[in-house]
C-alpha positions, 0 to 999 in steps of 0.5 A: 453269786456277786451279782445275788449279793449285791442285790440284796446289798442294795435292797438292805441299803433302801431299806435302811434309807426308807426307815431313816426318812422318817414320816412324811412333813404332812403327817408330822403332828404339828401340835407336837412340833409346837411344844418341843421346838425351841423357836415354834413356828405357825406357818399359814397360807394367806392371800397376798392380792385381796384387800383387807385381807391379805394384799402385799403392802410393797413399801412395808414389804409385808402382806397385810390384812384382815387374815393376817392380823388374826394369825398373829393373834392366833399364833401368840395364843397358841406360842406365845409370839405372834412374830412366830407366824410365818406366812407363805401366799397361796391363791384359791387354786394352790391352798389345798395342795400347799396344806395336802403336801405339808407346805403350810401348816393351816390356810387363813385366805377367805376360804368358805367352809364346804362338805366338799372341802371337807373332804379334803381338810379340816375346818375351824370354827367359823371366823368371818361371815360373808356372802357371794355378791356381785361387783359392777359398774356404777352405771350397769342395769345390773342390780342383782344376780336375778336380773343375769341372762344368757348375754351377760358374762361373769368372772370369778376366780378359779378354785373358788365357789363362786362359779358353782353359785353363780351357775345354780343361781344363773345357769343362762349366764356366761363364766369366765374362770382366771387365776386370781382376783386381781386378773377378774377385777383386770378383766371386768375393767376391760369389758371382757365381762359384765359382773365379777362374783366373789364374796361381798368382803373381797369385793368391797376391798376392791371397791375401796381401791377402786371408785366407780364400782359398786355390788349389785344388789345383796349377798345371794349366799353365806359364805362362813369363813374357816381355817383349814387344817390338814386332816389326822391334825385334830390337835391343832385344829382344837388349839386353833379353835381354843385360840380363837375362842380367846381372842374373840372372847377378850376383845382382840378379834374386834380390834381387829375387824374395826381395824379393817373394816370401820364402817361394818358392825361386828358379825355373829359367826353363827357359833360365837358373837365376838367382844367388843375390847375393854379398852 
């Protein structure tokens, strides 16, 4: 009889401890979080090793970037603060996990919008338009992804679309697959290939830090930038999409680009053509 009583002591037990876990972080509605927080935090998965983008500044102590600035502003439309962005580094590999579990609430890291993401998460709207290129030595022979044969090798990065392009429009080409575009750019400097492939805005950071290198030949896809949104969070996805209308409508997305990217026009996002700033 102890032994009968004590079972269903312990289930009693499990039970209550089930019920009081309350909903897992992934699906708490993340809009509702916002607005009954005193302190309403945004957290955001960014990249810390692409320049321009996100790359940790080691004297500011801050990851810096193009998709760091965006979240702000994002952030300080939907909260009111943009010091209430929180930011957590995520790699190519990492972000849908990080989101999935309920680790982040949004990634904002060069993620290209796809049907098979899609699957996955949600995506705003289209916030930065590139295109999958080729980076080189300044003296390759190479000058564009139509010229890669079967004695060619190309680095991309592990998670990322790129390889999937690089073997639909080269399927003879080598692919070497590493952890993050540091280790590519690594790889390439040390012969291991002869061509790294990622988008064209990703490579002319690197470009930028790095003299000798240029891309070969124009982008060979389009690759729309979103920020993927956990599903079953569409409440947040329509603010993130009202905020972003708003800063590209008064000014401050083009502050931003030309921030980073003073040499390039504004880009037509397909849905929206951002504003120059009044001031």
């Amino acid at each position: 009889m102890k032994r009968i009583k004590l079972f269903f002591l312990s289930f009693f037990t499990l039970f209550l401890l089930a019920a009081c876990a309350g909903p897992n972080l992934a699906e708490l509605d993340i809009t509702q979080r916002i607005e009954e927080s005193e302190s309403p935090k945004i957290v955001w998965g960014v990249k810390a090793d692409t320049n321009l983008f996100g790359l940790y500044n080691i004297e500011a102590g801050e990851i810096q970037g193009f998709d760091i600035d965006i979240a702000k502003a994002l952030t300080e439309e939907i909260t009111g603060d943009a010091a209430n962005a929180s930011f957590v580094e995520v790699t190519s590999k990492t972000r849908i996990p990080l989101i999935k579990n309920g680790n982040i609430d949004a990634i904002i890291a060069t993620m290209t919008i796809s049907e098979e993401r899609m699957k996955q998460v949600l995506f705003s709207e289209v916030y930065f338009a590139a295109g999958q290129s080729l980076l080189v030595e300044e003296g390759s022979d190479l000058q564009g992804v139509e010229d890669l044969t079967s004695e060619d090798t190309v680095i991309a990065v592990k998670g990322s679309t790129s390889a999937i392009n690089i073997r639909e429009h080269s399927p003879e080409a080598t692919i070497i697959e590493l952890e993050n575009y540091s280790e590519a750019f690594t790889a390439l400097q040390s012969g291991q290939g002869d061509a790294m492939t990622t988008d064209n805005a990703i490579l002319l950071g690197i470009i930028d830090e790095n003299p000798g290198y240029r891309l070969a030949g124009a982008p060979f896809t389009d690759e729309p930038y979103g920020i993927a949104i956990n599903h079953r969070q569409e409440n947040f996805q329509a603010q993130v999409n009202e905020a972003l209308s708003t800063i590209i409508e008064n000014g401050t997305y083009a502050e931003i680009f030309h921030k980073w990217f003073p040499e390039e026009e504004l880009p037509d996002l397909g849905w929206a053509a951002p504003k120059e700033s009044a001031e």
